[in-house]
MARBA-3410 file (N, C-alpha, C, O; in Angstrom, 1 decimal):
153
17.7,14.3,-1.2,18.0,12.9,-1.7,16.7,12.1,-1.7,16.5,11.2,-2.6 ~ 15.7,12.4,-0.6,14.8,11.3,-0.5,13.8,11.8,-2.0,13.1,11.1,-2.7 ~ 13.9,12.9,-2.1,12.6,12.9,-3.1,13.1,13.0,-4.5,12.3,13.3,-5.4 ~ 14.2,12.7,-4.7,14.7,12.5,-6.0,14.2,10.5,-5.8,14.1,9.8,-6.9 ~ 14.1,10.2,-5.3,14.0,8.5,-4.7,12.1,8.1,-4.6,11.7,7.0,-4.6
11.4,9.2,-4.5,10.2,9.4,-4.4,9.4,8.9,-5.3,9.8,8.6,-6.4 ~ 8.0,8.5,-5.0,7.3,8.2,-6.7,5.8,8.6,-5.6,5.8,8.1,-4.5 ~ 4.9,9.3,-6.0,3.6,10.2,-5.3,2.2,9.7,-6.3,2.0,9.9,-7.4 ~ 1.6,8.9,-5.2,-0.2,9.2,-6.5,-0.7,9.7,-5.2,-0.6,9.3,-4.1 ~ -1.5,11.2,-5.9,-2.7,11.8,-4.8,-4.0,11.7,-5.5,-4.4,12.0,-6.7
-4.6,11.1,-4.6,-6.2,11.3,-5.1,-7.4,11.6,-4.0,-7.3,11.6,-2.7 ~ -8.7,12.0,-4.9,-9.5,12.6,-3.8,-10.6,11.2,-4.0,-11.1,10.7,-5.1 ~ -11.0,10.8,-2.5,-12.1,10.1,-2.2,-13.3,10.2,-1.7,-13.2,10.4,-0.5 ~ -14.7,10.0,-2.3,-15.4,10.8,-1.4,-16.1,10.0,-0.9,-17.3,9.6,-1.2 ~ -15.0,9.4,0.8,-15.6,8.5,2.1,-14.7,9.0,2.8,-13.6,9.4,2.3
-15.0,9.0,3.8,-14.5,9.1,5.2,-12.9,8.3,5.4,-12.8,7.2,5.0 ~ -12.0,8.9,5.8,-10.8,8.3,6.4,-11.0,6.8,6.7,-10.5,5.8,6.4 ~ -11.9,7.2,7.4,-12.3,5.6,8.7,-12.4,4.7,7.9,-11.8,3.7,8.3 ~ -13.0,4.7,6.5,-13.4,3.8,5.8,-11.6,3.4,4.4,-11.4,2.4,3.8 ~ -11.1,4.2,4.4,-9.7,4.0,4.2,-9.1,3.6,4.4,-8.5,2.7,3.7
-8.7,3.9,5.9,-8.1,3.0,6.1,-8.4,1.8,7.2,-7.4,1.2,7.7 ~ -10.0,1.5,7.5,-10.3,-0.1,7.5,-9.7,-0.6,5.6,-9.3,-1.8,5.6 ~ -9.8,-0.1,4.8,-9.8,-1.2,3.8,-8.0,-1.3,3.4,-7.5,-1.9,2.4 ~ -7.4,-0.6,4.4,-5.8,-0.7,4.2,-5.6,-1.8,5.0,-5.2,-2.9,4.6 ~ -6.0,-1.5,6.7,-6.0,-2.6,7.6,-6.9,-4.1,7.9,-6.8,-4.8,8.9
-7.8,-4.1,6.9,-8.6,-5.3,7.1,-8.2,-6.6,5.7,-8.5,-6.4,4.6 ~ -7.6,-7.8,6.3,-7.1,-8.4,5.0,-8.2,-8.9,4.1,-8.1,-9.2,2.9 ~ -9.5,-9.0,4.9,-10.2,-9.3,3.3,-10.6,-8.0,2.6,-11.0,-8.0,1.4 ~ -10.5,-7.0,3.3,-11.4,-6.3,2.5,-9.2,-5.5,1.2,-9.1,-5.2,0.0 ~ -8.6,-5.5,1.9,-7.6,-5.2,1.2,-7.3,-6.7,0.0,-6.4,-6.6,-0.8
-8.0,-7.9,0.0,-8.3,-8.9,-0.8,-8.8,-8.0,-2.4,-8.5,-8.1,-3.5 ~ -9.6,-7.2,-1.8,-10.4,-6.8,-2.9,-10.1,-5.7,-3.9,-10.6,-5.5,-5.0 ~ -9.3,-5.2,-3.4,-8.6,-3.8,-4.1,-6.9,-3.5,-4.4,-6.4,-2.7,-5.1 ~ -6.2,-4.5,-3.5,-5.0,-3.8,-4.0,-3.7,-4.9,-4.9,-2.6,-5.1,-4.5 ~ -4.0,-5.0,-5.2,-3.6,-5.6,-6.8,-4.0,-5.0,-7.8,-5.1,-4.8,-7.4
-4.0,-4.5,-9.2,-4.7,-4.5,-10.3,-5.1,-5.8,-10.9,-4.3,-6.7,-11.1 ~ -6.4,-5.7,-11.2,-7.3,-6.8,-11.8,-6.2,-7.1,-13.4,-5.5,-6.4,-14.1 ~ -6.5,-8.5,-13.4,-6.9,-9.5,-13.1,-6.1,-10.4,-12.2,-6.3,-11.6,-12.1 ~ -4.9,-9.5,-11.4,-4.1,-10.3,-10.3,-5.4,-10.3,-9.2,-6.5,-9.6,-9.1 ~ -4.7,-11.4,-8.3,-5.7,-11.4,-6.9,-4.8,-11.5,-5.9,-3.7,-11.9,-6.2
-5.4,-11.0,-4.4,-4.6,-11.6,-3.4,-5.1,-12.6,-3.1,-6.2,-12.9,-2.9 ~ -4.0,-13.3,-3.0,-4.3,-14.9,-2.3,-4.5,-15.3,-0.9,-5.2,-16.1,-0.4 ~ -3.3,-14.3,-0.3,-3.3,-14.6,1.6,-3.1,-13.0,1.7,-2.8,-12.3,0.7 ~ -3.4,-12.3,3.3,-3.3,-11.1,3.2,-3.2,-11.8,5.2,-4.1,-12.4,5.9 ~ -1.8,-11.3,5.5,-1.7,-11.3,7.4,-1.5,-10.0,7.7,-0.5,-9.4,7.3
-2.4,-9.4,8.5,-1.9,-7.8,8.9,-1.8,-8.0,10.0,-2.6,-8.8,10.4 ~ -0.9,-7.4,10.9,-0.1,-7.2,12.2,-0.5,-5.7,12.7,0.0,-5.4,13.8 ~ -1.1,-4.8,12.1,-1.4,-3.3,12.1,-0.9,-2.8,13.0,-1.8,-2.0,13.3 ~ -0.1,-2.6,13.7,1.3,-1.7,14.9,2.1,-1.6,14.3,2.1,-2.3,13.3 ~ 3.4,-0.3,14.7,4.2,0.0,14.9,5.4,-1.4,15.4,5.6,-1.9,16.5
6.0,-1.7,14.2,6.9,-2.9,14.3,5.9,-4.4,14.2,6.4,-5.5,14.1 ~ 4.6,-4.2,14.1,3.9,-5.3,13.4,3.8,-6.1,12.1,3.0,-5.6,11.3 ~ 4.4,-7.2,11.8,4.6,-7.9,10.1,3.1,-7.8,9.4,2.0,-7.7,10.0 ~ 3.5,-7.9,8.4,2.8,-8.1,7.1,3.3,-9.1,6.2,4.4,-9.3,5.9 ~ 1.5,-10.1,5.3,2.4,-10.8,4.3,1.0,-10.3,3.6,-0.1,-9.9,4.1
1.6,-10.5,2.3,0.4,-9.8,1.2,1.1,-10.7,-0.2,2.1,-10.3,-0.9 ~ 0.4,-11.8,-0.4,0.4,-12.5,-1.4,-0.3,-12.2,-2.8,-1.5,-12.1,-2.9 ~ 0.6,-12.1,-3.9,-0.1,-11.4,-5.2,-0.1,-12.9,-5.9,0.8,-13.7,-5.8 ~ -1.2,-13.0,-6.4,-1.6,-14.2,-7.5,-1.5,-14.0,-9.1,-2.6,-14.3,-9.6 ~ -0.9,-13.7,-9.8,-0.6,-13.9,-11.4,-1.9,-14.1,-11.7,-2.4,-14.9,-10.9
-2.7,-13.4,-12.9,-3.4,-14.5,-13.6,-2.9,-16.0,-14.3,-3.6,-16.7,-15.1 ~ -2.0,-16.3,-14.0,-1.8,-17.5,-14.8,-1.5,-18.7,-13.3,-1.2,-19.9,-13.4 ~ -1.8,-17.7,-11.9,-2.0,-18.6,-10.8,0.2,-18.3,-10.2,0.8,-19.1,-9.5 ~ 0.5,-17.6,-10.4,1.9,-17.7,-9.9,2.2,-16.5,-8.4,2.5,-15.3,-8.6 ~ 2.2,-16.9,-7.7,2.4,-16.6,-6.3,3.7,-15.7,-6.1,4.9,-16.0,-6.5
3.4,-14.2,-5.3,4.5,-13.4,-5.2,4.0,-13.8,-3.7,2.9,-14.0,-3.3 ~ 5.4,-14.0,-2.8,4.5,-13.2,-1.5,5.8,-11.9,-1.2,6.9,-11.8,-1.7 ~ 4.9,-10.9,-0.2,5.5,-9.7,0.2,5.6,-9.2,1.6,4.7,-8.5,2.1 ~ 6.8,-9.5,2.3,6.3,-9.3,3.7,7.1,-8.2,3.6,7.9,-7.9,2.6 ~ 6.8,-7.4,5.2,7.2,-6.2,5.4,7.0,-5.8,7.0,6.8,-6.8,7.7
6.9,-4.9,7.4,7.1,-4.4,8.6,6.5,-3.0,8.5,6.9,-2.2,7.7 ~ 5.4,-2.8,9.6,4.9,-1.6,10.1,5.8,-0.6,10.6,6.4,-1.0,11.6 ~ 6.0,0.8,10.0,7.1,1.4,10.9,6.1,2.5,12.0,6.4,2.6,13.2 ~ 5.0,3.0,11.2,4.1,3.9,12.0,2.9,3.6,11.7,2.6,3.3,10.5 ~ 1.9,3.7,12.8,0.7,3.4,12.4,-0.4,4.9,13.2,-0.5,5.0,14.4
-0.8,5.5,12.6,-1.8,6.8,13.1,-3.1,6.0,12.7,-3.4,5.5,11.6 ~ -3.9,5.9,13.9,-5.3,5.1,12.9,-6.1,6.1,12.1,-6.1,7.3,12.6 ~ -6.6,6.0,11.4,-7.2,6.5,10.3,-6.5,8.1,9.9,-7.3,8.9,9.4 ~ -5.1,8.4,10.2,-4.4,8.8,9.5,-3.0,8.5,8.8,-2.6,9.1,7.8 ~ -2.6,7.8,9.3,-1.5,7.7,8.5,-0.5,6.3,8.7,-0.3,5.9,9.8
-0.2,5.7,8.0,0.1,4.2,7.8,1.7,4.2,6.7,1.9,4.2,5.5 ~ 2.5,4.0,7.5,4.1,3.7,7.1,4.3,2.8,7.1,3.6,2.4,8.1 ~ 4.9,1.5,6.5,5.1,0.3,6.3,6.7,0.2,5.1,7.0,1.1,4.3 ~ 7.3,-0.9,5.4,8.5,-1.0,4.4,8.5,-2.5,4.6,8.0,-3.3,5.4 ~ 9.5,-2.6,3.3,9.9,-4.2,2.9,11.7,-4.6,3.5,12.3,-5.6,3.4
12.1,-3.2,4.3,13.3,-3.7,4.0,13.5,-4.8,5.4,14.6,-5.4,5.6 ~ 12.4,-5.0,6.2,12.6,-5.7,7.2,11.3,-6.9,6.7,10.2,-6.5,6.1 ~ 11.5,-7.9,6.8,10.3,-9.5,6.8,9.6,-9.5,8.1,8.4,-9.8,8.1 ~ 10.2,-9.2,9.3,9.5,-9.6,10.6,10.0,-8.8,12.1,11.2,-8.9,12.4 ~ 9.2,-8.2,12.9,10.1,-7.5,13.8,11.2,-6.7,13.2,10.9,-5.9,12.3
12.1,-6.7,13.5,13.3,-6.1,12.9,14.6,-7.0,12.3,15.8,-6.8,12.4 ~ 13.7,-8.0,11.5,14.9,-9.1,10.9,15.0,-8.6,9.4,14.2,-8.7,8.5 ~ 16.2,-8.1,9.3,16.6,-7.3,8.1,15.9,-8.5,6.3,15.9,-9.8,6.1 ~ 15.5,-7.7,5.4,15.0,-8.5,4.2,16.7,-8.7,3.4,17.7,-8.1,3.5 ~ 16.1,-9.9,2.6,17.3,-9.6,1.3,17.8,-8.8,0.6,19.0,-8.6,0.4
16.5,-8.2,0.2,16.9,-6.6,-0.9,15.5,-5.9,-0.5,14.3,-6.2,-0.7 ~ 16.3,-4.6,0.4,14.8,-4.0,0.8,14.9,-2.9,-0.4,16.0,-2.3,-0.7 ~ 13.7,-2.7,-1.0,13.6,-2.0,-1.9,12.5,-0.4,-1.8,12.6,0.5,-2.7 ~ 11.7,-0.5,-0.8,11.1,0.3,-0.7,10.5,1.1,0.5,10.5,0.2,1.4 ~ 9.8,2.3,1.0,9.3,2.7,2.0,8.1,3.1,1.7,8.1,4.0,0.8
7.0,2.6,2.2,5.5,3.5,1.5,4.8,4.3,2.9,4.7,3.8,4.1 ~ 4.5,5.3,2.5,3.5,5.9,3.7,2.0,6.5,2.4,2.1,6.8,1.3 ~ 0.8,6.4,3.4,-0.2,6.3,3.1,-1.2,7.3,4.2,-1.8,7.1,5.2 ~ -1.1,8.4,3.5,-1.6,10.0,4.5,-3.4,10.0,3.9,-3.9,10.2,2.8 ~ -4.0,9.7,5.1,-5.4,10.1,4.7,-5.5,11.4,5.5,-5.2,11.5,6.7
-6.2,12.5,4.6,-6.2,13.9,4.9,-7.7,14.3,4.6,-8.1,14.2,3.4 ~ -9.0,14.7,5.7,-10.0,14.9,5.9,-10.2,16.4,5.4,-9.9,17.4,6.0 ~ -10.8,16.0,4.1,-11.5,17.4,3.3,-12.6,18.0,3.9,-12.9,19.2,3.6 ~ -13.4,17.0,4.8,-14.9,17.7,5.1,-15.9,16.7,4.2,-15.6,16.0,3.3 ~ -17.0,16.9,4.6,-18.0,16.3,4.0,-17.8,15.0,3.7,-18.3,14.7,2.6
-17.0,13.9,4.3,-16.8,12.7,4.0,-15.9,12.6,2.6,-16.0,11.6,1.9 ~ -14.9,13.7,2.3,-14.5,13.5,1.5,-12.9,13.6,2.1,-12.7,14.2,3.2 ~ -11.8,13.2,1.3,-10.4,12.4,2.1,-9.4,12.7,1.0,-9.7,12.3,-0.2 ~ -8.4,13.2,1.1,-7.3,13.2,0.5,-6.4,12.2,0.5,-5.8,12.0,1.6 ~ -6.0,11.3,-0.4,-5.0,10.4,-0.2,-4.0,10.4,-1.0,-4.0,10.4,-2.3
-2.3,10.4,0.0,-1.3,10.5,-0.6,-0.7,9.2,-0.2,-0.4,8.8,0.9 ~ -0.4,8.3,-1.6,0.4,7.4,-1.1,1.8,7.4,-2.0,2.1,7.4,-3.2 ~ 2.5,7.5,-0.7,4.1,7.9,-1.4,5.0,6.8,-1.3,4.8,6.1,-0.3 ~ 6.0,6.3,-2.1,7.1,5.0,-2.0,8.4,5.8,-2.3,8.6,6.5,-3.3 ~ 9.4,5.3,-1.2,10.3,6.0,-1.1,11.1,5.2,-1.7,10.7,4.0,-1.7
11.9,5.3,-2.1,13.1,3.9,-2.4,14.7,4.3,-2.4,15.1,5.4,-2.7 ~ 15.5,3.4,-2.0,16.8,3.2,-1.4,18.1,3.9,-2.8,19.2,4.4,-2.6 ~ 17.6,3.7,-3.5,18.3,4.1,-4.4,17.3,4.8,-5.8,16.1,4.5,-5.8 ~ 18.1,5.9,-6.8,17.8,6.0,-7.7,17.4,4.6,-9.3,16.5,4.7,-10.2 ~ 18.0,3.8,-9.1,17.8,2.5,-9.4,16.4,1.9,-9.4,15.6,1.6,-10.3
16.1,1.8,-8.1,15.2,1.2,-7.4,13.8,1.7,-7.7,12.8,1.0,-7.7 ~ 13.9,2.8,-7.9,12.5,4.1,-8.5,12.7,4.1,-9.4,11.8,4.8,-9.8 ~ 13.3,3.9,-10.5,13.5,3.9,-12.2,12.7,2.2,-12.1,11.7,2.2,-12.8 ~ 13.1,1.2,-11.5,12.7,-0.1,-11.5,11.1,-0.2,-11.2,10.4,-1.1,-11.3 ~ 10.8,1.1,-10.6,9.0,0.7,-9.8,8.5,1.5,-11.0,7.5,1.1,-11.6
9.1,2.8,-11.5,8.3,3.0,-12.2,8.1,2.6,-13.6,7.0,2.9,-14.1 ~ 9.1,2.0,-14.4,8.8,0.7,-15.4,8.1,-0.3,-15.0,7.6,-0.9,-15.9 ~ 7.9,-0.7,-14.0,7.2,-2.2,-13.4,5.9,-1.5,-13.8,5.1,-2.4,-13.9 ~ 5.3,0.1,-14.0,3.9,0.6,-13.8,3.7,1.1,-12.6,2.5,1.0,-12.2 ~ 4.7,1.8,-11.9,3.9,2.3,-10.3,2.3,3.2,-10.3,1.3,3.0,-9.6
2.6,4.1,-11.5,1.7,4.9,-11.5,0.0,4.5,-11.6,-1.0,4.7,-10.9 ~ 0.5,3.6,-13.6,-0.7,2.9,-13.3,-1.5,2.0,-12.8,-2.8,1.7,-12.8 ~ -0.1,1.3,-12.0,-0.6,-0.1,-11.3,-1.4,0.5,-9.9,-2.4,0.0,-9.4 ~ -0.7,1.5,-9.4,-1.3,1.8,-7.9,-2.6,2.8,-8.5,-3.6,3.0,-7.8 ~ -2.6,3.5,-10.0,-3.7,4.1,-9.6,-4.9,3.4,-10.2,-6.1,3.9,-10.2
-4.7,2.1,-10.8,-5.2,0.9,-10.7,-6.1,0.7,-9.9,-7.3,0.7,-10.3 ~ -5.5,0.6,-8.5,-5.7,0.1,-7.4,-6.4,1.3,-6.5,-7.0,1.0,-5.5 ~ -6.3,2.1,-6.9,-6.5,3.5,-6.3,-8.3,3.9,-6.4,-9.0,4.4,-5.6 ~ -8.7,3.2,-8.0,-9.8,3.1,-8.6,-10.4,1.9,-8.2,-11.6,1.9,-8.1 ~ -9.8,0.8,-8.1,-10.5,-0.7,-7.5,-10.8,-0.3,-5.7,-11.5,-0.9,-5.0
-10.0,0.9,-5.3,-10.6,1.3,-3.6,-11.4,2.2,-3.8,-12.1,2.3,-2.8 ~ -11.6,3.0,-4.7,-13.0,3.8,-4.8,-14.2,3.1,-5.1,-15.3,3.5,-4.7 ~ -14.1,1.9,-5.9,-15.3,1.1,-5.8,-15.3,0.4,-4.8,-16.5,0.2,-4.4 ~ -14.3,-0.2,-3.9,-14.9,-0.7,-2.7,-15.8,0.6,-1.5,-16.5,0.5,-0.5 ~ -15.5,1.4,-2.0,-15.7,2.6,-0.6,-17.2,2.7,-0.7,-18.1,2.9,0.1
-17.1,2.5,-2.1,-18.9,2.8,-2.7,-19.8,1.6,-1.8,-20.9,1.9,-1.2 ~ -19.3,0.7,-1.8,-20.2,-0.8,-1.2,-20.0,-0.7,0.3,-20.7,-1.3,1.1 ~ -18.9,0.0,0.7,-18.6,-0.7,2.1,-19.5,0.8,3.1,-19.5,0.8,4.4
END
């Protein structure tokens, strides 16, 4: 059931884990990459533990404000990073939780990193809805706006 509910982008990067996932866990530098251009983040609170909140504000080009909070479910440092929407804070249930993402950095050697980032979702509904919204291209968007950060940082 869960992987009928699934949506997967894998890509190869060639930096180190460490630098991965600083740019998952640090809010300015996740400022810089995870939206597709020409949205921006506007506010970014990371809590990075296991039951730690998150808010991640998306900015519209035309200036119109999403915000997105969520809840850390697992945190492996510089392996692996679980996070969902269906909780706002601690364990205070959201309105409509819609999704589960985990984010597997897998060390190739030579500074180079495997990254699987997977979004799980609650219903078949739910994954028909992310991937018309653009999951694919929007994250592999974003997937390519963190390969140029990796280059500078």
């Amino acid at each position: 059931m869960t992987a009928m509910n699934e949506l997967i982008l894998v890509r190869e990067f060639d930096a180190p884990r460490e630098k991965i996932f600083k740019a998952w866990t640090d809010p300015e530098l996740m400022k810089e990459w995870f939206v597709p251009r020409p949205w921006t983040i506007s506010d970014a609170k990371l809590d990075v533990r296991a039951g730690g909140a998150n808010l991640i504000v998306m900015r519209s080009p035309e200036g119109q404000e999403f915000p997105n909070r969520g809840v850390y479910l697992e945190v492996i440092e510089n392996e692996k990073l679980v996070f969902t929407d269906a909780y706002t804070s601690a364990w205070v249930p959201s309105e409509k939780p819609f999704m589960t993402a985990t984010v597997l950095l897998e060390d190739l050697g030579n500074g180079r990193t495997k990254y699987t980032a997977t979004a799980v979702h609650w219903t078949a509904e739910d994954k028909k809805t992310h991937e018309e919204m653009g999951f694919h291209e929007g994250w592999g968007k974003c997937a390519d706006q963190l390969a140029e950060l990796l280059a500078r940082i």
